[in-house]
C-alpha positions as CSV (number, residue, x, y, z in Angstrom):
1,X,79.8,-27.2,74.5
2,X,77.3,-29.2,76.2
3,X,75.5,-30.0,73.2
4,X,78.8,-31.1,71.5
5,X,79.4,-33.8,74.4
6,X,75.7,-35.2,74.2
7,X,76.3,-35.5,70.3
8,X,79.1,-37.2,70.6
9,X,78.1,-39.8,73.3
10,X,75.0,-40.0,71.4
11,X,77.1,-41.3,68.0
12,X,78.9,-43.3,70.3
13,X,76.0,-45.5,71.9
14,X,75.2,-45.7,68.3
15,X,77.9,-48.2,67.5
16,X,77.5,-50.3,69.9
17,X,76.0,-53.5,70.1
18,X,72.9,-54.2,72.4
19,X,71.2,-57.0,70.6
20,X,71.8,-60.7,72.1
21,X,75.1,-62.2,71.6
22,X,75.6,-65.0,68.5
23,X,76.2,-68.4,69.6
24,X,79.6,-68.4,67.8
25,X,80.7,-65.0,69.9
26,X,84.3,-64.7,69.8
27,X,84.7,-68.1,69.8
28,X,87.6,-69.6,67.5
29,X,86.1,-72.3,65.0
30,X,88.0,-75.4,65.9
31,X,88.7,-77.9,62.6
32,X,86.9,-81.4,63.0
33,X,90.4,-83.2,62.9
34,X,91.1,-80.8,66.2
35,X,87.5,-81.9,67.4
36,X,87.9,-85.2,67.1
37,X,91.3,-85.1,69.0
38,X,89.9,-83.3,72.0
39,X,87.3,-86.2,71.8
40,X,89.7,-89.3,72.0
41,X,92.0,-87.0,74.5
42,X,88.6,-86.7,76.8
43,X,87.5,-90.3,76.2
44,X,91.1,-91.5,77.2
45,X,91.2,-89.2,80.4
46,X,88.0,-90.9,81.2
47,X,88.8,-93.9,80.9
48,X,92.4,-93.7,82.9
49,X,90.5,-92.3,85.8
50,X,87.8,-95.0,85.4
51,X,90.4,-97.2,85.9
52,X,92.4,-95.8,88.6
53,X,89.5,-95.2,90.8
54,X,88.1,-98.7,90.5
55,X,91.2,-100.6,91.2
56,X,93.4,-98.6,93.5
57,X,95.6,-101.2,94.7
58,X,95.4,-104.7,93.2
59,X,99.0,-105.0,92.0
60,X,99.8,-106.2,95.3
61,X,97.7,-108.3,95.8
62,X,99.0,-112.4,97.3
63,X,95.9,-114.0,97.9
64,X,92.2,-114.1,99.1
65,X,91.6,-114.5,102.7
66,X,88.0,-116.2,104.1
67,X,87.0,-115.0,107.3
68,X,84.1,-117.0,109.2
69,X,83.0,-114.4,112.1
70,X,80.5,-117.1,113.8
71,X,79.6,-115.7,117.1
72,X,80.9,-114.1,120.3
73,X,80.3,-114.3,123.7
74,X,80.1,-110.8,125.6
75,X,81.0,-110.0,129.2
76,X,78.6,-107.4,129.5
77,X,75.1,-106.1,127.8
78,X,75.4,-102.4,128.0
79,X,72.3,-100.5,128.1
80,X,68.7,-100.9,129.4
81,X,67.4,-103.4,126.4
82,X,69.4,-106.0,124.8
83,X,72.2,-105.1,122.7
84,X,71.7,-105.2,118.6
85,X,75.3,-106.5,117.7
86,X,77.4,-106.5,114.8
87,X,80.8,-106.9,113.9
88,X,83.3,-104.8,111.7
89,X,86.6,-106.6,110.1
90,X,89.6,-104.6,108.9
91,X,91.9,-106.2,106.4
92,X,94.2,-103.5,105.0
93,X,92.9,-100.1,104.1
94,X,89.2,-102.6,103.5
95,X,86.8,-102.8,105.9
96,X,83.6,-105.0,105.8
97,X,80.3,-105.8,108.2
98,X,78.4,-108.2,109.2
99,X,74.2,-108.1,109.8
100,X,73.1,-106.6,113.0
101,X,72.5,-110.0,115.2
102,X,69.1,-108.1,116.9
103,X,68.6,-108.6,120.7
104,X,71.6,-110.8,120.0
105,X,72.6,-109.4,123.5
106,X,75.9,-111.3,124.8
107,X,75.8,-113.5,122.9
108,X,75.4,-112.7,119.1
109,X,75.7,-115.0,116.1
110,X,76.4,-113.8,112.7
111,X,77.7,-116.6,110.8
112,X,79.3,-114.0,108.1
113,X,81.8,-115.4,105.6
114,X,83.8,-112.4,104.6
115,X,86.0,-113.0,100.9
116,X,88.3,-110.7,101.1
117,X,91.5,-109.8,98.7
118,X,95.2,-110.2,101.0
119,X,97.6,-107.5,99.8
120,X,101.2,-108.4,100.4
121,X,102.4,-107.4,103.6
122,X,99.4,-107.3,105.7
123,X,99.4,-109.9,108.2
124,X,96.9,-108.7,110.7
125,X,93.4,-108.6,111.0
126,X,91.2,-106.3,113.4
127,X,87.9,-106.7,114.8
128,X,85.2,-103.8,116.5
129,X,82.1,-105.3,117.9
130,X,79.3,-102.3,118.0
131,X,75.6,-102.1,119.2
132,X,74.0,-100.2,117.1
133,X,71.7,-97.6,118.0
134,X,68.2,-95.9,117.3
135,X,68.8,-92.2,118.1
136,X,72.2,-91.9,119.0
137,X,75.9,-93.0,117.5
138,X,76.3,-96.9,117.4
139,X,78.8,-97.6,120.8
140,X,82.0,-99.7,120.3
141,X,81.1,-102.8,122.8
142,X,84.8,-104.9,122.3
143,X,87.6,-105.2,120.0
144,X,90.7,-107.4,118.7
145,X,93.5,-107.7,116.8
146,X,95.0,-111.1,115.5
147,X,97.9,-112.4,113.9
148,X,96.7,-114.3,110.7
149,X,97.1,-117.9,111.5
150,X,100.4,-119.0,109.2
151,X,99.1,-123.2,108.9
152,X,95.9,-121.4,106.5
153,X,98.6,-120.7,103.9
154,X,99.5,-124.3,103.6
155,X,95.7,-124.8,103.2
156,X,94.6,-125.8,106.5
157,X,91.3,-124.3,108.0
158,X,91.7,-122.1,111.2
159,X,89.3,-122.2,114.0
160,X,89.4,-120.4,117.4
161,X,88.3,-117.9,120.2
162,X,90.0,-114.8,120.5
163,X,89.8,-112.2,123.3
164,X,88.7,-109.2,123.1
165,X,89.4,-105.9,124.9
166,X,87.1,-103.5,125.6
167,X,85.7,-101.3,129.0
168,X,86.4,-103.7,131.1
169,X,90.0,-104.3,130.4
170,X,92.2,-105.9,128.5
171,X,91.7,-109.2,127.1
172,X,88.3,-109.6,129.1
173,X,85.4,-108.3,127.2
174,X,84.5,-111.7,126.1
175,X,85.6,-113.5,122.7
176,X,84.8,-114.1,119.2
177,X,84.5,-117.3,117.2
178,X,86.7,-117.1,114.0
179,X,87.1,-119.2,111.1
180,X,89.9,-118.7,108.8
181,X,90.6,-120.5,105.2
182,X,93.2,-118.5,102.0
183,X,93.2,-119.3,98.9
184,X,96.5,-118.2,96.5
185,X,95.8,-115.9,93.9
186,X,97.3,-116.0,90.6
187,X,99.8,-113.4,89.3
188,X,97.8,-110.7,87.5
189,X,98.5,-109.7,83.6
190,X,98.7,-106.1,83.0
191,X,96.8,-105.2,79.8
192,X,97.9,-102.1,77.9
193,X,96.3,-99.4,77.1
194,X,96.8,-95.9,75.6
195,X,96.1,-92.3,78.0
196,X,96.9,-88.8,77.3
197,X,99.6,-87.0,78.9
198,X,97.5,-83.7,79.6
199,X,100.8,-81.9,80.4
200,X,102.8,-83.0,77.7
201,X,99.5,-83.0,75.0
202,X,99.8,-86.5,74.7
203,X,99.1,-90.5,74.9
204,X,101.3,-92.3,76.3
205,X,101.0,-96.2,77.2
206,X,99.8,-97.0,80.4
207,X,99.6,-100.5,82.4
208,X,96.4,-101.3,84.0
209,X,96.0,-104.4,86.7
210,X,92.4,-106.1,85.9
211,X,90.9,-106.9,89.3
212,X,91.4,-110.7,90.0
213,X,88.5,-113.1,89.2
214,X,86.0,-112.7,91.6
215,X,84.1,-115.4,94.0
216,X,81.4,-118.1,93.5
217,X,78.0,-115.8,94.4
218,X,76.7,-119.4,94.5
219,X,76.8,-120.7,98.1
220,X,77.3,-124.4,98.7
221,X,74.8,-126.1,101.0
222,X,75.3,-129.0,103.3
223,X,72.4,-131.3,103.2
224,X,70.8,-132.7,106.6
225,X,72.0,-136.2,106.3
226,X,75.6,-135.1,105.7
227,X,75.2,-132.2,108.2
228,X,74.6,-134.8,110.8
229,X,76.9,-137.5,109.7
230,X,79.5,-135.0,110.3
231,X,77.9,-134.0,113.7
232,X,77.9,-137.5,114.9
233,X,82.1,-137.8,114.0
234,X,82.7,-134.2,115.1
235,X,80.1,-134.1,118.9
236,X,82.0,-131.0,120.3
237,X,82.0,-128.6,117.3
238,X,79.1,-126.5,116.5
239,X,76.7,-127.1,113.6
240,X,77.1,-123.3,112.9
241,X,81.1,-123.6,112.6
242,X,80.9,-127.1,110.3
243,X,78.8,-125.4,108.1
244,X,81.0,-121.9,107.8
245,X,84.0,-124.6,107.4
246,X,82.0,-126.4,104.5
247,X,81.5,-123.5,102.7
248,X,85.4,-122.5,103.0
249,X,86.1,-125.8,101.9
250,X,84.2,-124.6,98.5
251,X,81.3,-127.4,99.3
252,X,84.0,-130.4,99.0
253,X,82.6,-132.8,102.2
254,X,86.3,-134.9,102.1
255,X,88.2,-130.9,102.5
256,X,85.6,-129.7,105.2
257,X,86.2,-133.6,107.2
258,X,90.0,-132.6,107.1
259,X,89.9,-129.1,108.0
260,X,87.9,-130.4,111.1
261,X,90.0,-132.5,111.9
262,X,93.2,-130.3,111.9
263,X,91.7,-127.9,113.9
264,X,90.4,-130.7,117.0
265,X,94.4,-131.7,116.7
């Protein structure tokens, strides 16, 4: 009896395969008109998401907003050394930074022009000042929040101090230096484009917002003779802020005279 179950277990292991596996094991050959289709239907997905994750949100989009942050004046220097300052600006769900101002203390300078895309509906900007730390977590020194200043969107340049709150209360941590220019943006053109449908199997036409044309990289520079001609008719403004209003004004001497004198009025 024993030898008749060791027989058959014997012919059984017989049958069955123990070399390596084929490439093609139980795999179902696929035409190359189905290949190529799972090709474009990859390619498209691809490129949808390409899309989608590079412009998230520029249908919405009313302008582009220039924010000088010149300088601020601190109440207090926290910590043993000198503080290393910088500043962090929230438009919308977009945040930017300027440079660390190092041992900038109470009283850093940046002179950071920030271009930054308006979407519709946001009309508020809000402003952390940080020291920024070696060995431990950067500390929150002072923040704001403004109003965006309504005479930019007729094309007037915005100047002023703003308070800023922070430990030692409301209002009194010190202030920042702001400039403030827009620009209107154009309506944007939706080009067309065919995606698949992965749950219906597939393309369908999609609209796609290209991101609006982007800023000059150039930056203009004021010479020194003009630089001072406009010191000598403008005494009580400081160099620093004439130049973050020339390059606002896109370089254009005539613009940058009438934007200083709208904000001494």
């Amino acid at each position: 009896m024993a030898s008749a179950v060791t027989d058959k277990v014997k012919e059984r292991r017989s049958r069955v395969f123990l070399e390596p596996l084929p490439n093609d094991f139980l795999r179902v050959a696929a035409s190359v008109q189905q290949q190529q289709e799972a090709a474009d239907r990859q390619a498209a997905l691809a490129l949808h998401q390409q899309y989608l994750s590079a412009q998230p949100c520029v249908t919405n989009i009313v302008g582009r907003l220039s924010i000088c942050v010149a300088q601020a004046k601190l109440a207090k220097n926290y910590g043993m050394v000198r503080m290393d300052p910088y500043a962090r600006v929230r438009v919308g769900h977009c945040v930017y930074e300027t440079h660390t101002d190092t041992n900038g203390g109470k009283n850093p300078r940046w002179n950071k022009v920030v271009q930054c895309l308006l979407p519709q509906g946001v009309n508020m900007i809000t402003i952390e000042i940080y020291d920024e730390r070696s060995f431990t977590m950067d500390e929150l020194i002072a923040w704001t929040q403004i109003n965006i200043p309504q005479q930019i969107f007729s094309g007037e340049t915005h100047e002023d101090w703003y308070a800023l709150s922070g430990k030692q209360g409301e209002g009194v941590e010190g202030m920042i230096n702001l400039v403030l220019s827009y620009n209107p943006q154009p309506p944007l053109q939706p080009l067309l484009y065919a995606a698949p449908n992965v749950s219906a199997g597939q393309m369908q036409t999609m609209a796609i917002y290209p991101a609006p044309p982007t800023a000059q990289t150039t930056v203009p520079v004021l010479s020194e003779s003009e630089l001072k001609q406009i010191e000598e008719m403008f005494p009580n403004i400081d160099k620093e802020v004439i130049k973050s209003v020339f390059e606002a004004n896109r370089g254009n001497k005539d613009g940058t005279i009438n934007s200083l004198l709208q904000m001494c009025e």
